[in-house]
Structure formats: structure tokens, C-alpha cells
N, C-alpha and C positions, 0 to 999 in steps of 0.2 A: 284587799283581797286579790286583784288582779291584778298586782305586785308580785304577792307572795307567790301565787299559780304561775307566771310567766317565770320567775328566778328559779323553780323547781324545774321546769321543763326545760332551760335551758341550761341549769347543773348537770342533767342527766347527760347528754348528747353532746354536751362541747368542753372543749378541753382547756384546762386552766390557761395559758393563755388566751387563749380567743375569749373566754372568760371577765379574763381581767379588761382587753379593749371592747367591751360591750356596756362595764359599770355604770360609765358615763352617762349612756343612752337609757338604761332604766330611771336611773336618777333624774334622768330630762322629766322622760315620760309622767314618772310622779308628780314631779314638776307642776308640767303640762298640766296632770289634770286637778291639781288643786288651787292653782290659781282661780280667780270669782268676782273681777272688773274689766271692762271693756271699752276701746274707744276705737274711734272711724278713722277710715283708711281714707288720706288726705293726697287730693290732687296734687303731682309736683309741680306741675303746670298752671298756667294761666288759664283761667276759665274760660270757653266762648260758647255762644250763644246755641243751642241745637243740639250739640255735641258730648256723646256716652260716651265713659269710659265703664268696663266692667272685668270683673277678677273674682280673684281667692286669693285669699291672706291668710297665713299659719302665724297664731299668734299663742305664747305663754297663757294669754289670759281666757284663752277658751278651750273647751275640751276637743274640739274638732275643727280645721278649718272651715273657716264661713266663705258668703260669698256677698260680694259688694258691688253695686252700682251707681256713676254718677253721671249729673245731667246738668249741662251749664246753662242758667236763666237769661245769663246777658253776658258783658264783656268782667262784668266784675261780681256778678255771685253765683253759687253753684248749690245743687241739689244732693244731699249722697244718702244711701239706703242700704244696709247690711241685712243680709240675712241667715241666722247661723240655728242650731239647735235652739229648741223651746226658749231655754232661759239663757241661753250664753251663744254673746255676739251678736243679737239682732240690734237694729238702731237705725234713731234717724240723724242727721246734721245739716246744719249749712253754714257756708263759705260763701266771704265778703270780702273785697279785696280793700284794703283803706288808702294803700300809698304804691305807688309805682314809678320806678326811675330805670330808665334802659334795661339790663337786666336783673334788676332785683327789686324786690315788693314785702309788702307787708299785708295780709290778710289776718281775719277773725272768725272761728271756727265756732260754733253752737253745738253740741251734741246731747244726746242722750242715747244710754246703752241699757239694755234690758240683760241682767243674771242677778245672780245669788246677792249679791252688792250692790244693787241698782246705783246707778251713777249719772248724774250729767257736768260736764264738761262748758269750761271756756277758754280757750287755747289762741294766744297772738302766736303767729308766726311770723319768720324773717327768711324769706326767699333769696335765693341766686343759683341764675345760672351758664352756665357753656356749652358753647355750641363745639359739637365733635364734627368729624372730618363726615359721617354722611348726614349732616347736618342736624343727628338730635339732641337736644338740650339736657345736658346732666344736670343734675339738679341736685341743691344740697338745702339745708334748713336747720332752722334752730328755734324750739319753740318754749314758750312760757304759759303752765296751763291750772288752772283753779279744777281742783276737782271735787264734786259733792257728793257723798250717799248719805243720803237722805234719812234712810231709814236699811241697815244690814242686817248680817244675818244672826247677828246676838240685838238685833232691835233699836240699836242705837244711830247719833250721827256722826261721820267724819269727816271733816273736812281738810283737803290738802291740798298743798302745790309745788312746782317742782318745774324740773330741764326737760326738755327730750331735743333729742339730733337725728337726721334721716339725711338719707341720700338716696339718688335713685341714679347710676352710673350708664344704664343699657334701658334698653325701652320694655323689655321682656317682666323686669320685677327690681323692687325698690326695696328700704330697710329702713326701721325704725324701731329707736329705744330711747326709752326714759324711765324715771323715780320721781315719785311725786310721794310729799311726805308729811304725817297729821304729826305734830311737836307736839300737841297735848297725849297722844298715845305711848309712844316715845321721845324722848329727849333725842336731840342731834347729837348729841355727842357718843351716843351711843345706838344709831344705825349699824356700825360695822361691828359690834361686839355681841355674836352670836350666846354670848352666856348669858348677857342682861334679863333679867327674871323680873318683871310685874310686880310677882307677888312673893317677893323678897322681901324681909324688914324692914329695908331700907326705900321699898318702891309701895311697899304695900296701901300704906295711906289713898297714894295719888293715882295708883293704876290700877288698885283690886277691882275696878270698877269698869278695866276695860281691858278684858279677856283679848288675846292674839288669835284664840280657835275657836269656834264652836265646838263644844260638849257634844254636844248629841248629830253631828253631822262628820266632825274634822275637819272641815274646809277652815279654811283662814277668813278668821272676822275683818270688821268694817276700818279693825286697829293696827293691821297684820303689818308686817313691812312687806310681804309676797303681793299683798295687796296693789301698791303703789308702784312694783315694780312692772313697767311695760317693755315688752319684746313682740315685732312682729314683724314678717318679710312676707309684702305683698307682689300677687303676679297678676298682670296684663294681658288677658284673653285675648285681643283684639289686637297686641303685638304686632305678630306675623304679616297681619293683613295688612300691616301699614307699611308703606314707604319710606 
């Protein structure tokens, strides 16, 4: 519906080109708000002891950006706390550091996210970084993450897993995407083949049983491939004020 409402009001008043360079961003925005899993916005750094970091993170999987806080316990585990609308993006996590050598480590991530898809999360990451010219640490990542809902929004469970890659280039905001993916809802080999039908003759046996949308909502079920997709570019409140 407020889809439909914004493409009307923007036919009226704008002219076929401008038009056509807007597509895009409606198609996001749908996007945007049908996504329905969430996960925590991860320190690029090294944990220490005392020490908040706090932001906002715009991500795919929420309908509005949320806002996130973290608190380091010691030299090697950390505290983080999201808090976004009702159901989508609130959560809690923590981070454990397991292995450390000069500049690069390995940490283990716990989560749980509160939406439509309830989800918790176990994610190893692999850290590195460099030092820039006014001495902050870029930072890049690659991680390996198990994901659970437990219970979605057609009532079932799914379980998946998958890559993600981030970086964090400037101190101001960082980037982070990945796919994480349930084999028994879809086959791998057909992820990229947007025609693949469930509940085709040929699929019907083994998927009729595990719907990609809710019926009575539309949002994308516990089976969805939109599901497992994550996109989100988190910002640093506290930037400026640092050195």
C-alpha cells in the first residue's frame, strides 16, 4: 500500500526521466521493508576494558534504522545491545576474543535478535587490520555464521549458514554483508534462479511444506532466500569526538 501511494504521487509531479532514476530506490525501499532477520553490529576493533562505542546502523533487515551500544568487560570480551522498533533490530550479543597475533584475531560472536523471524546467531570471525597515516586502524573481516529461527513466521524452524565480509575504512561508519543459507528450503543450486517454484511438480513433494511468504502478512517466511540475505552500513556517534 505504501508503495502504491508513493509511485502515484511521484508519476504525477516528476518527469519520465527523473522517473526512471528513482526506480531503483522504490525497489530498495520495498526491499527494505520486507526483509524480517536481524543481527548485531560488531566491533571492528579490539575490545578494552570500560570502553562504549555507540551508533545507528541502516540495515535491509529492518524496517527503520536502529540504534546500537557497546561495552568492553576486559581485554577480550565485549558487551553489545541494539535497540530498534518493537519487533525488528532490538538484541542482545556478546564477543569473545579466542586468538590474537599482531594485527589480526579471531573472535566468537553469541547473538540474539528480536523480529518477525526470531533468530539467534553464532558467528567466528577473522580480523585484520591497518594502521592509516592519522593512525586509525582499517579494518576488514570475514566471517562464518550458523543461524537459527527457532520458530517463524509460518511457525516453523530454519536453520542456516553462510559468509559475510565487512570493513570499516574511516572511523565515522563501517559495511557489512552476507547470505546465509537453509539447503533443505532451497537447493544450492538454485539460490540464483529466480523462477524456482516450491510448489511446482517437480519441487512439490519436498517444499509444499515450506512456503517462501506468509499468506496472511506477505512478509518473507523462515524459508525465504530475502531472509538470509544481510546488508548493513553502520555509523559511529562518538567519531568526531575522537582523536
Amino acid at each position: 500500500m505504501i508503495f502504491v501511494i508513493l509511485k502515484s504521487r511521484y508519476n504525477i509531479f516528476c518527469n519520465s526521466n527523473f522517473k526512471r532514476n528513482l526506480y531503483p530506490i522504490f525497489f530498495f525501499i520495498c526491499f527494505f521493508l520486507k526483509s524480517c532477520a536481524s543481527h548485531p553490529v560488531i566491533n571492528p576493533h579490539l575490545p578494552e576494558p570500560g570502553i562504549t562505542k555507540r551508533g545507528y546502523a541502516i540495515s535491509v533487515e529492518n524496517v527503520a534504522p536502529f540504534l546500537w551500544y557497546r561495552v568492553g568487560i576486559s581485554e577480550k570480551s565485549e558487551f553489545g545491545f541494539r535497540l530498534g522498533l518493537p519487533i525488528y533490530g532490538s538484541g542482545l550479543d556478546y564477543s569473545r576474543v579466542l586468538y590474537k597475533k599482531n594485527n589480526k584475531w579471531d573472535m566468537l560472536n553469541l547473538s540474539m535478535s528480536v523480529n518477525p523471524n526470531y533468530n539467534m546467531d553464532a558467528t567466528y570471525y577473522k580480523f585484520k587490520t591497518k594502521k592509516t597515516e592519522t593512525d586509525f586502524l582499517k579494518s576488514r573481516w570475514i566471517g562464518l555464521r550458523m543461524m537459527s529461527i527457532q520458530k517463524g513466521i509460518v511457525g516453523h524452524t530454519s536453520n542456516r549458514f553462510g559468509l559475510l565480509f565487512g570493513f570499516q575504512r574511516n572511523p565515522k561508519w563501517g559495511m557489512e554483508i552476507g547470505y546465509f543459507h537453509d539447503p533443505t528450503a532451497i537447493p544450492f543450486t538454485e539460490i540464483f534462479n529466480t523462477k524456482w517454484d516450491p510448489l511446482s511438480e517437480d519441487n512439490f513433494d519436498r517444499f509444499s511444506n515450506k512456503p517462501v511468504t506468509d499468506k496472511d502478512s506477505g512478509f518473507p517466511s523462515e524459508f525465504s532466500r530475502i531472509t538470509g540475505f544481510s546488508l548493513s552500513i553502520f555509523f559511529d556517534l562518538d567519531a568526531s569526538k575522537k582523536k
